[in-house]
N, C-alpha and C positions, 0 to 999 in steps of 0.2 A: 262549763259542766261541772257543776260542784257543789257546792254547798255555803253554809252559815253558816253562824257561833252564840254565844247565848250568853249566860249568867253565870257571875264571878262565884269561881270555885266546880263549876260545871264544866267537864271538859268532854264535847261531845257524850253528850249522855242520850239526845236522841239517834247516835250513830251504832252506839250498845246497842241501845232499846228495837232498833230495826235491823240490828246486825251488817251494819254496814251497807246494806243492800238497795236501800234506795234512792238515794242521789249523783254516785259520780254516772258520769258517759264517756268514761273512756270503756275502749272497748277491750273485752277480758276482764274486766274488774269487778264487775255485779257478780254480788255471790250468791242472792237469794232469788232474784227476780229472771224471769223467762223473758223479757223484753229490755230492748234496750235501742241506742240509737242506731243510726247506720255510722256502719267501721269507714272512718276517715282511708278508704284502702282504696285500692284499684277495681274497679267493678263496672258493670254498664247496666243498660236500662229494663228490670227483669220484665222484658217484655212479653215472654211467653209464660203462659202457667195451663195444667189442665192438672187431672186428677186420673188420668190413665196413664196407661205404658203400653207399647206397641210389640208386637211380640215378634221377637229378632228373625227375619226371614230375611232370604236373599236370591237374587237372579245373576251371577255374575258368568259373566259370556265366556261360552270353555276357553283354555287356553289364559287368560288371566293370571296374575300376581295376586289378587284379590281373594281373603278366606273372610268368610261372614262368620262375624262375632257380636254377641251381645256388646252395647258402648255400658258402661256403669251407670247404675240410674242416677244422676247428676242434674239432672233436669225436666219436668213435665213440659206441657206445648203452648203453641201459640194459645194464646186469648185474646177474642175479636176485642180491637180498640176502636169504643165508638169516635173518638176523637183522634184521630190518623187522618192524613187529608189524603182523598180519594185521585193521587194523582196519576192522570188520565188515566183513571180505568174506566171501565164499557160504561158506554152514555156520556162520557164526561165531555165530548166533542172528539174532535179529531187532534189524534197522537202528533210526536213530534217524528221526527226522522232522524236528527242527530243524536249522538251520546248525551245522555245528562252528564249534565256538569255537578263538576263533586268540589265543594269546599277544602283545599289545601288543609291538611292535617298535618302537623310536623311535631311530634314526641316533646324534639327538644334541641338545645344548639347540641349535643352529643357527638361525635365521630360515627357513625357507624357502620357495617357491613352487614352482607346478606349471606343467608346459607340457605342454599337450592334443597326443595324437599318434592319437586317435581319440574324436568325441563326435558321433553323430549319421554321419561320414565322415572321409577321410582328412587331416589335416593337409597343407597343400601343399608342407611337405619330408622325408615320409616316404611310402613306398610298402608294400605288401604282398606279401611273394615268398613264393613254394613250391617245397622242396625233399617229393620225394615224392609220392606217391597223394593227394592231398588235391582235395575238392570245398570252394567258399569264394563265399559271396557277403557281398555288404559294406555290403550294406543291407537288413535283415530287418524288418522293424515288429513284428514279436513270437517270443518275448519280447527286451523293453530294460530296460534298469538303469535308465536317464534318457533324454529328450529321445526323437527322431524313431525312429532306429534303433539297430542291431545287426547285428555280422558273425557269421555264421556257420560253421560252418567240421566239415566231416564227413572227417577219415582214413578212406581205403582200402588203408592199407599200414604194417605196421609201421615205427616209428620215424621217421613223416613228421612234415617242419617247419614251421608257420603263420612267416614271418617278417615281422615289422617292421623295416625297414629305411630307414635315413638317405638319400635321394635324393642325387648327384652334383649335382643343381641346387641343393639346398637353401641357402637363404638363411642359414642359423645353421649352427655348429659347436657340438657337446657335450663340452667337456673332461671327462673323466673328473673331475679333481680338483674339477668344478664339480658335478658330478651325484650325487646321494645314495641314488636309487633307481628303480625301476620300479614301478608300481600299473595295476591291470586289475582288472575285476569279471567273472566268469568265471560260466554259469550251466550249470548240469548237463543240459538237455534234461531225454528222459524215461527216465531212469534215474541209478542212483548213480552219484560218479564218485570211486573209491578212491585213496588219495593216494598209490598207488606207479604211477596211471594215468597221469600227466604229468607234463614234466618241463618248468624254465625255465633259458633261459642269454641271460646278456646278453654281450655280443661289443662287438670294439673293434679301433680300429689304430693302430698308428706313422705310419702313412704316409699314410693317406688321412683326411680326415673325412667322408667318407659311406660307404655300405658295399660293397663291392665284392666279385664273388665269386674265393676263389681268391686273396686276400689273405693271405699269410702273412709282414708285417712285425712280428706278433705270436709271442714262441716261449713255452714252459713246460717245467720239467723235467718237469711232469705231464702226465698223457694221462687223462682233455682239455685240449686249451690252455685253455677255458673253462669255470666251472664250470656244468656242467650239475644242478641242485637239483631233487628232486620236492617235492610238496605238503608230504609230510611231513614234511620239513627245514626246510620254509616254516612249523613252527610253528601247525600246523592238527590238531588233536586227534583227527579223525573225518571217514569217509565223508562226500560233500557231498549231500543228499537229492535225489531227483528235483526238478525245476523252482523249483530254487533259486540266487539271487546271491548270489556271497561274494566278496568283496574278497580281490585276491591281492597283495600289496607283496612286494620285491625288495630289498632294505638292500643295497648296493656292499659295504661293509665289515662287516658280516657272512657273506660270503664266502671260505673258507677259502682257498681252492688255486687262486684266480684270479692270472694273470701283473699285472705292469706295464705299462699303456698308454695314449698320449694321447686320444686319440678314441674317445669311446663313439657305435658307429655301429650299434647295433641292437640287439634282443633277436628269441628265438624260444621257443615254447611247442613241446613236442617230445611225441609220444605213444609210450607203450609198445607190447609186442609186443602182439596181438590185440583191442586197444583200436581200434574203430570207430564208437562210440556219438558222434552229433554234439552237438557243443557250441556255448557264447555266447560271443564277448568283446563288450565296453562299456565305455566309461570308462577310456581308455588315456591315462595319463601318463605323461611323468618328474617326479620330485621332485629340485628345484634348490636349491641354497645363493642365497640371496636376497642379493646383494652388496651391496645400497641398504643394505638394513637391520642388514648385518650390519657398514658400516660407520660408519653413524649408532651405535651400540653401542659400538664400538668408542670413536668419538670423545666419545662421552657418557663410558666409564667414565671414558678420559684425562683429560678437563677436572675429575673426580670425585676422583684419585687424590689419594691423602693423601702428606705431606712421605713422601720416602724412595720414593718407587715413579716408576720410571723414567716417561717419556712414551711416548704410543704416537700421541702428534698429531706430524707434522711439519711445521716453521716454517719458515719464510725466515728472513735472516741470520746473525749469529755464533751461535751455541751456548752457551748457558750451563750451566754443573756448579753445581750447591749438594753440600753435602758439611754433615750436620751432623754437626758434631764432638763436641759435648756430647751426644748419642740412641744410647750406643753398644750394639751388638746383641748380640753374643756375639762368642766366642773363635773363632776357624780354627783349625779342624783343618789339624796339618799332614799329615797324611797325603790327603787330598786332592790332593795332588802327586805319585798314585801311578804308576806303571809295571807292566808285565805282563812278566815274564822278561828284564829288563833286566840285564847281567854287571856287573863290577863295573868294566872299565874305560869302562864308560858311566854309571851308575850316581855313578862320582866325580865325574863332571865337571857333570852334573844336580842331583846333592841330593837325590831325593825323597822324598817323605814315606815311601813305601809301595814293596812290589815283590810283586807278586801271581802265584802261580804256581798256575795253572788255565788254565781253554778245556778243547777236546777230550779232547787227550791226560793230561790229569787223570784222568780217568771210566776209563781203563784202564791206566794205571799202576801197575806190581810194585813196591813199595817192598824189596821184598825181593832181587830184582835189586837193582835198584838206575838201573838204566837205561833198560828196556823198560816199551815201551806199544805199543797198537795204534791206528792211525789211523782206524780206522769208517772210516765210506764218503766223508771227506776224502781218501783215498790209497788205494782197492781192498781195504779191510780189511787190510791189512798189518803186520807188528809191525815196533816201530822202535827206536832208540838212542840217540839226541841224538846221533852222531857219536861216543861214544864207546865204549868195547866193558869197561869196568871200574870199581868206583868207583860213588858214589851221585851224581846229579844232583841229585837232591831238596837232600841235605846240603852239595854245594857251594853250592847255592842256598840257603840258609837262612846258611850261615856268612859266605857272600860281602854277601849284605842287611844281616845284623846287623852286619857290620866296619863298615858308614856309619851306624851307628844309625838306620837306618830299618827300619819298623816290615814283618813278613809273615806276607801270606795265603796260607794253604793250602789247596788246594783237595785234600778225598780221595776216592777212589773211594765210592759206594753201589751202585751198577749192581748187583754182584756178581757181575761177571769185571773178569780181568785179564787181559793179556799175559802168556805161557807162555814164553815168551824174548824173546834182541832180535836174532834171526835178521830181514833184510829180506825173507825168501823166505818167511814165514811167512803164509800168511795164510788167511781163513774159504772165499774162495771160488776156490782153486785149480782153474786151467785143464790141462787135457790137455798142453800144448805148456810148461809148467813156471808160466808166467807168474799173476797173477794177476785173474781176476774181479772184477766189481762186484753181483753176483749179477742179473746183467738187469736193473740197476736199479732193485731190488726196494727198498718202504719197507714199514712196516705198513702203508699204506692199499693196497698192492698188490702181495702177499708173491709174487713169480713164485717166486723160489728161498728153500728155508732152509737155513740153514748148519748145520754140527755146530758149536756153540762152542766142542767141546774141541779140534781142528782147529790152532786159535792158542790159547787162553786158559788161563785156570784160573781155578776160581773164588774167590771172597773175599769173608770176610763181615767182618761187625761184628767181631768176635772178632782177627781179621789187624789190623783198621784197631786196635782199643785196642791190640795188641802193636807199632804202630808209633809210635804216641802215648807207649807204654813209652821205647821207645826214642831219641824225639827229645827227650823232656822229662825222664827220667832217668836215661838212658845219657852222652847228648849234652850234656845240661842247656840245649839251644836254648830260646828263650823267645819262640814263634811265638804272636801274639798272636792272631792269626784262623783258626780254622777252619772252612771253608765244607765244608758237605756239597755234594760234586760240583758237576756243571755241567750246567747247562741242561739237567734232569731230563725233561722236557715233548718232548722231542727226543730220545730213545733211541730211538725206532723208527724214528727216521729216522737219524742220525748213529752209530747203533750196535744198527743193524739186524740184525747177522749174530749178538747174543748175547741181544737183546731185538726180536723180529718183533711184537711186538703193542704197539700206540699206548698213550701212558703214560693213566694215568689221574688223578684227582685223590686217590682213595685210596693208590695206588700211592708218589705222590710223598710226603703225608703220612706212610705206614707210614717205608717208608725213612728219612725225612729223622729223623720221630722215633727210627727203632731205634739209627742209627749217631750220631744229635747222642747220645745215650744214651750211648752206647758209648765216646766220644772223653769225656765228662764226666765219667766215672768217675776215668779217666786223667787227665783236664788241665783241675780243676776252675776255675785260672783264665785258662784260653784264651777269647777270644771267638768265639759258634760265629755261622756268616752262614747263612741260606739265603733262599728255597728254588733261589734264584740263577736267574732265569727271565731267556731271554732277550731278550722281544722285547712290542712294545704287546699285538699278540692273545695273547697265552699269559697277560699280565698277568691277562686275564679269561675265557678260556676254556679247555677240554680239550682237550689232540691228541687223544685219542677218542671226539670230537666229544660232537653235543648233546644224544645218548641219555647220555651220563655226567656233563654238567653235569645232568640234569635228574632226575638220582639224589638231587641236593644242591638241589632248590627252585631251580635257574635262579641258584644265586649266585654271582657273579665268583669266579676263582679265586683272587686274590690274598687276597680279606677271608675270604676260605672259609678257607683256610691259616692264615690272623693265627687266628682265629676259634676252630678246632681246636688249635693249638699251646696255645694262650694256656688253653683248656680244660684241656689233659694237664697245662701246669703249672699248673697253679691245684691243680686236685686232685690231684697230685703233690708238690705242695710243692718244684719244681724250675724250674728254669730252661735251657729247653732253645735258645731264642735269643735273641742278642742282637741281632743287625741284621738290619731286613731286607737281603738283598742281591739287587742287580735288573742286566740291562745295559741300555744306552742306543744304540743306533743311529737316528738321523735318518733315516726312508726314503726311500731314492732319494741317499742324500750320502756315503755309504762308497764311494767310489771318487776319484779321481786328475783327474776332467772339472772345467777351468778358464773351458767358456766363459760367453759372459754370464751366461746364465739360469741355472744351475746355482749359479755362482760367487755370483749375485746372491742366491740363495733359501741358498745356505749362511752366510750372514751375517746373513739373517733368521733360521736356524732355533735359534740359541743361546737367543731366546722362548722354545720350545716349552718348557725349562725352568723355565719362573717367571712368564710370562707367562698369564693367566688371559681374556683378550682377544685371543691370536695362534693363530687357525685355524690349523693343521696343512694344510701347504700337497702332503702326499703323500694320497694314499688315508684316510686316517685323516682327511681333511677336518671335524676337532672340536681345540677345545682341549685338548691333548695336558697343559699346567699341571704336569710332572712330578714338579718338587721339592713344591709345596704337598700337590698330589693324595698322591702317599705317603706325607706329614709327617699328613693327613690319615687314612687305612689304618690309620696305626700306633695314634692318637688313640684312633679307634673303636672299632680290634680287638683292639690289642694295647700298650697305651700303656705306654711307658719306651723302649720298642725304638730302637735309633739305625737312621740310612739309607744304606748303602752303597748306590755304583753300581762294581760291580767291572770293568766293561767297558765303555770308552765311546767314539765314534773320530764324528768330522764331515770325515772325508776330507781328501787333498790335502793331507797336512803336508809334501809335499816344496814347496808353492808357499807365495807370501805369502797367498794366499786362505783356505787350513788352518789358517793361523799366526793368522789373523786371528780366525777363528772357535776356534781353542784360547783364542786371550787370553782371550776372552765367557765362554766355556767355564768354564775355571779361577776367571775372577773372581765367577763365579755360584755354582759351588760354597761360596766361599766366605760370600759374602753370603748364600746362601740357607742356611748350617748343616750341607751334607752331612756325614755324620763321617768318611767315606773315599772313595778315588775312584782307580782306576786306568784308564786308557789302553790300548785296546789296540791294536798291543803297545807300541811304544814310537816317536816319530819319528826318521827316521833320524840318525845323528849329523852335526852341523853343518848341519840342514836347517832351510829355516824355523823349522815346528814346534817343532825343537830348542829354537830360540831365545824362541820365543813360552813354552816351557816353563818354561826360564831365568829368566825376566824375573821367574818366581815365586817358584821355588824356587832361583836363584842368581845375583843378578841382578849381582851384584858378583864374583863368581867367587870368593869367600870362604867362602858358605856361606850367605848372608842372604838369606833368605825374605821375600815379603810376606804378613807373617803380622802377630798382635797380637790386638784387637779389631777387628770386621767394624763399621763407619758407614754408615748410610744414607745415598745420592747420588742424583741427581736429575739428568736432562738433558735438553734442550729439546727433542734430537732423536737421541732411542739410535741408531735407524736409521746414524745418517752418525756420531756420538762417542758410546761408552759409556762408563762410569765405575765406578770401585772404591776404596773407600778401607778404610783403617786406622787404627789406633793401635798402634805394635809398640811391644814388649817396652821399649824406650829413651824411652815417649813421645815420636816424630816422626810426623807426620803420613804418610802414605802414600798417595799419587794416583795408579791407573793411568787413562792416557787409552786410547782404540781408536779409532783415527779410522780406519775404513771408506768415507769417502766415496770417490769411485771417481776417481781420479785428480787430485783437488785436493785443494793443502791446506787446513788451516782454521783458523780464529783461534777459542780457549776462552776465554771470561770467566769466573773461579772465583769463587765466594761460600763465602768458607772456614769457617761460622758457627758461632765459637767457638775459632777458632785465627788466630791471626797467625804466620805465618813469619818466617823470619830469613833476612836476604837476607845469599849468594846461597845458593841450592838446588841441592841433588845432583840430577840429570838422566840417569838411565838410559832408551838409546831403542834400539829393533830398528826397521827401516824398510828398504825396500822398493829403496830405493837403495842400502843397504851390507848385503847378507844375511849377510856373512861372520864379523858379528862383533856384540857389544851396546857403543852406544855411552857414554860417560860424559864430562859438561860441566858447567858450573854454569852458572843461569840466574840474572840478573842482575838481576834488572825485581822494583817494587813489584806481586806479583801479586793485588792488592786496586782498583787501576788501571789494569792495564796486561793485555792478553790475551797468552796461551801458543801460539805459532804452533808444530802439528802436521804435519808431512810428509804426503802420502798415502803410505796404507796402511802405517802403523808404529802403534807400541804405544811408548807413554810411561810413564814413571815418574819421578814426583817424590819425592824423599823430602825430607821439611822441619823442618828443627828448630821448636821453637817460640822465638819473640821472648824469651817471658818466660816460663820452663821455671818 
């Protein structure tokens, strides 16, 4: 989700011209456009939608705990789905007798624990509200699941709400990040109860931690703000039989289309339209992340870890680095020092490895033009020009990369449209009054309007793309070493809704990805081709059209599902249709510019999530996230030889030292962990922190000199507050970066260089926090075998050291 680059001396000029506004997809970022993709977040299937609201009444049996309260408007209602499979309702034949059976849902390997919010009565920091017709008592003696009682609970109106909800008194607060799920045992009365009869949504807020009605600190591009889920999304096979319990569990992050928020302050069980048959609940919990236990783990693996893996205990006093020098790992990639459409007068003063030209406007792209593409519903569907009106971008972009010998990817369209010119007035969903539409906001899970794609586009197939392939590799004789089929394929219904109205599938992506890597192989038998270029955690393993088309495929992640198939076509092909996999990386909740504490603080933790197999995932995704091994993993199982590009990857806030800080982690991780490539997107500003932090890799001398060589195993007593990276370059010298993070003091490093002696004095490359403007260069002067390396706060260090005795 990104962008391109264009012509020398042009430095995003169509970025100006559109104000930024229409091409990235990260979420938060669009500054002009009312549409955008779906938030890589926790959410489910917004299965209910209507365009009323039921007006809050209630029946609650005297004698009750129970006060009727309006629920916040948070959500409209069911919507018949003609495509729900009708199981065993009336006509269908004859019902079953037994419980359905529910497919095993597990969060995550986690520790967890439960907190009772009904067993027997109410927990004394949750209460019981009704939005609707509903009669409710809340202590029944028959039937129970366990123990004394059971609430009961009989709708007399369509679309009424049973809610549980968080008390203003309550003694605890439920962070979302802390909470992993909802479980209820739900009993049918006397009759069946069809799994498009109820629905569940759990609720939450910014602002309050209990639940208040009429809270709207919570927002979503979706409608519902929350996801409202019936039964059968819940993974429940079949009709529930007369006077039977069945366990109903909630997974948070298996939630498709749920918002971002602090406070989980409730859940509600919702009935469809003429559904009045009363029911049971019993055995109401949440399922928590067990913090005791998940720190004892923690500190068990740390004490466990073999030479070369960082710490995850933190120590009191100096900080120690071991660095062995003789255990060396493999070679850096240089292209892990990549950029996303970065020109060439940035581009010279950087170095990098790489310059990646993809995101968005890749996917609709005229190579034939030469200039034109269309922004999806980043910019109103509109067709655009990089600012310039002649002339190929593509190919300034490809001759301007190769002038620095740095290596580029390609990103080329599969969709199959393109942009019909590079007119700005052009676009799918033109308005009466000239301007342009966003078609009501329409995505495939909510198609209000459909566009003509001939409108703006034209179409393109495999056939276009190998004649462009002709032309850049022997016409041109450019010598573009990657070519990634498209961009974040899984995202066409949403981000390029007006040419593709229907949610991608997992077939979908496979045909394509296969036809066009096909197609470009013919052509540029030694290009490296990337795909399937996904961009976000949930897409890693799921469908955008949802869990009726993962479960076409036996229920299996999409990612090994892809590895799985390709690796099949080439097997019995006798071809090779990918080289890398290619994925993006965005930290959630950290792509944006927020420097204070807590953000600041959690984005210097989250450089883990890469390589760390012990660091819970501090967003929604509450599991070890482990990215680099997890993938190196994938490819093993599914598809082994395969290298690992991350073609997209941003931890925010590169204009502060806080970005800079988390780029250092960033980069040195890549390289220690073996990525083969790795672009940024798009690039940090020039002479911006980040800039710097970039630098210190790829030029840290302003000469050209890389920390590159072989990757050494390091060790540090406390990564948290000083991380560590080392090398051996091309020259035999040793290579040290330090990252001292501690938060406003400096620190003293004791090295154990094991297997290298320096030669005093040492080159001293340093970015810090007190002089942003520039990278600095000293010699250090100290036996550093006795004596410790005193580190600035918040700066990034570089040693480079000869050896004593070469």
């Amino acid at each position: 989700m990104t962008t391109n680059k264009t012509l020398k001396g042009v430095l995003i000029v169509w970025m100006i011209l559109l104000a930024g506004a229409m091409f990235g997809c990260r979420p938060g970022e669009l500054l002009a456009t009312p549409v955008s993709v779906p938030q890589p977040t926790p959410t489910g299937h917004a299965l209910f939608s209507d365009n009323q609201q039921p007006e809050p009444t209630s029946k609650v049996q005297e004698g009750s705990a129970v006060q009727p309260q309006s629920a916040p408007t948070v959500a409209p209602f069911f919507q018949p789905i003609e495509d729900l499979p009708q199981l065993f309702s009336p006509g269908a034949g004859a019902r079953p007798t037994q419980p359905p059976a529910r497919t095993p849902q597990v969060a995550s390997d986690i520790p967890t624990k439960t907190l009772s919010i009904y067993e027997d009565n109410l927990s004394q920091n949750w209460s019981v509200l009704l939005e609707g017709e509903l009669e409710v008592d809340l202590a029944v003696a028959s039937p129970v699941h366990r123990g004394q009682n059971a609430l009961k609970a009989t709708p007399n109106e369509d679309f009424a709400k049973l809610i549980f909800a968080v008390k203003p008194t309550s003694s605890e607060q439920y962070l979302r990040s802390q909470v992993l799920g909802v479980s209820f045992w739900i009993n049918s009365g006397e009759s069946f109860i069809d799994l498009e009869d109820l629905g569940v949504a759990v609720v939450g807020s910014n602002a309050y931690p209990y639940y208040l009605a009429g809270d709207s600190s919570v927002t979503n591009r979706y409608d519902p703000v929350f996801s409202e889920t019936r039964l059968y999304y819940l993974n429940f096979n079949r009709s529930i039989p007369p006077n039977t319990w069945v366990e109903v569990q909630v997974w948070l992050d298996e939630l498709i289309y749920d918002p971002i928020y602090t406070y989980l302050t409730g859940f509600y069980i919702k009935n469809d339209v003429a559904f009045t048959q009363t029911y049971f609940i019993d055995d109401v919990k949440l399922i928590l992340i067990d913090q005791k236990e998940l720190q004892r783990r923690q500190t068990q693996q740390s004490a466990e870890e073999a030479s070369g893996v960082e710490s995850s205990v933190q120590q009191d006093g100096p900080v120690r680095i071991s660095v062995a020098v003789t255990q060396p790992l493999h070679t850096i990639s240089p292209m892990i020092y990549g950029v996303s459409g970065a020109d060439i007068t940035y581009t010279q003063k950087l170095n990098p490895g790489l310059n990646s030209w993809g995101g968005n406007p890749s996917t609709r792209y005229n190579w034939r033009i030469g200039h034109a593409w269309n922004a999806g519903s980043d910019w109103f569907y509109r067709n655009g020009n990089y600012g310039i009106t002649e002339g190929s971008a593509s190919d300034s972009f490809i001759s301007e990369t190769l002038s620095i010998s740095a290596e580029v990817r390609l990103a080329v369209p599969t969709l199959g449209w393109v942009a019909k010119n590079d007119d700005l007035d052009t676009c799918s969903f033109p308005l009466p009054d000239g301007t342009c539409g966003d078609g009501n906001q329409s995505n495939c899970n909510n198609p209000r309007q459909i566009a003509d794609p001939e409108l703006a586009n034209v179409q393109s197939t495999p056939e276009d793309i190998a004649e462009w392939m002709r032309y850049l590799f022997d016409e041109q004789k450019f010598r573009v070493r990657f070519i990634a089929m498209d961009n974040e394929p899984e995202l066409w219904g949403f981000t390029h809704y007006d040419v593709h109205p229907e949610c991608t599938t997992y077939k979908e992506i496979l045909d394509k990805y296969l036809t066009y890597a096909q197609a470009v192989r013919s052509v540029a038998p030694e290009a490296e081709l990337t795909g399937p270029v996904t961009c976000c955690w949930f897409y890693y393993w799921n469908s955008a059209a949802g869990i009726l088309d993962k479960a076409l495929y036996g229920n299996q992640d999409f990612l090994p599902w892809f590895l799985d198939n390709v690796n099949a076509f080439d097997t019995i092909n006798n071809t090779r249709s990918l080289d890398v996999l290619d994925i993006h990386y965005y930290p959630d909740g950290l792509y944006n510019d927020q420097v204070d504490a807590e953000t600041a603080a959690h984005r210097l933790r989250s450089p883990r999530s890469l390589w760390d197999a012990a660091y819970v995932d501090e967003s929604w995704i509450g599991e070890p996230v482990n990215l680099i091994p997890r993938m190196k993993k994938l490819i093993a199982d599914h598809y082994p030889g395969l290298k690992l590009g991350i073609s997209e990857w941003n931890f925010g806030a590169d204009e502060h030292m806080n970005g800079a800080l988390a780029i250092a982690d960033v980069l040195g991780t890549f390289g220690k962990e073996d990525v083969y490539f790795a672009a940024y997107w798009m690039f940090p500003p020039p002479e911006s922190p980040g800039f710097f932090a970039f630098r210190m890799y790829s030029n840290y001398d302003g000469q050209g000199s890389r920390f590159s060589g072989t990757a050494l195993p390091t060790k540090s007593t406390n990564w948290d507050h000083i991380s560590s990276y080392a090398a051996l370059d091309e020259q035999g010298r040793l290579l040290l970066m330090l990252v001292n993070k501690k938060p406003g003091a400096a620190s003293e490093v004791w090295l154990d260089l094991k297997g290298f002696e320096p030669r005093t004095p040492v080159d001293m490359y340093r970015y810090e926090e007190r002089a942003q403007s520039f990278i600095q260069k000293s010699q250090l002067k100290v036996d550093l075998g006795n004596t410790p390396v005193l580190l600035p706060a918040n700066s990034i260090t570089l040693l480079v050291m000869e050896a004593a005795n070469p």
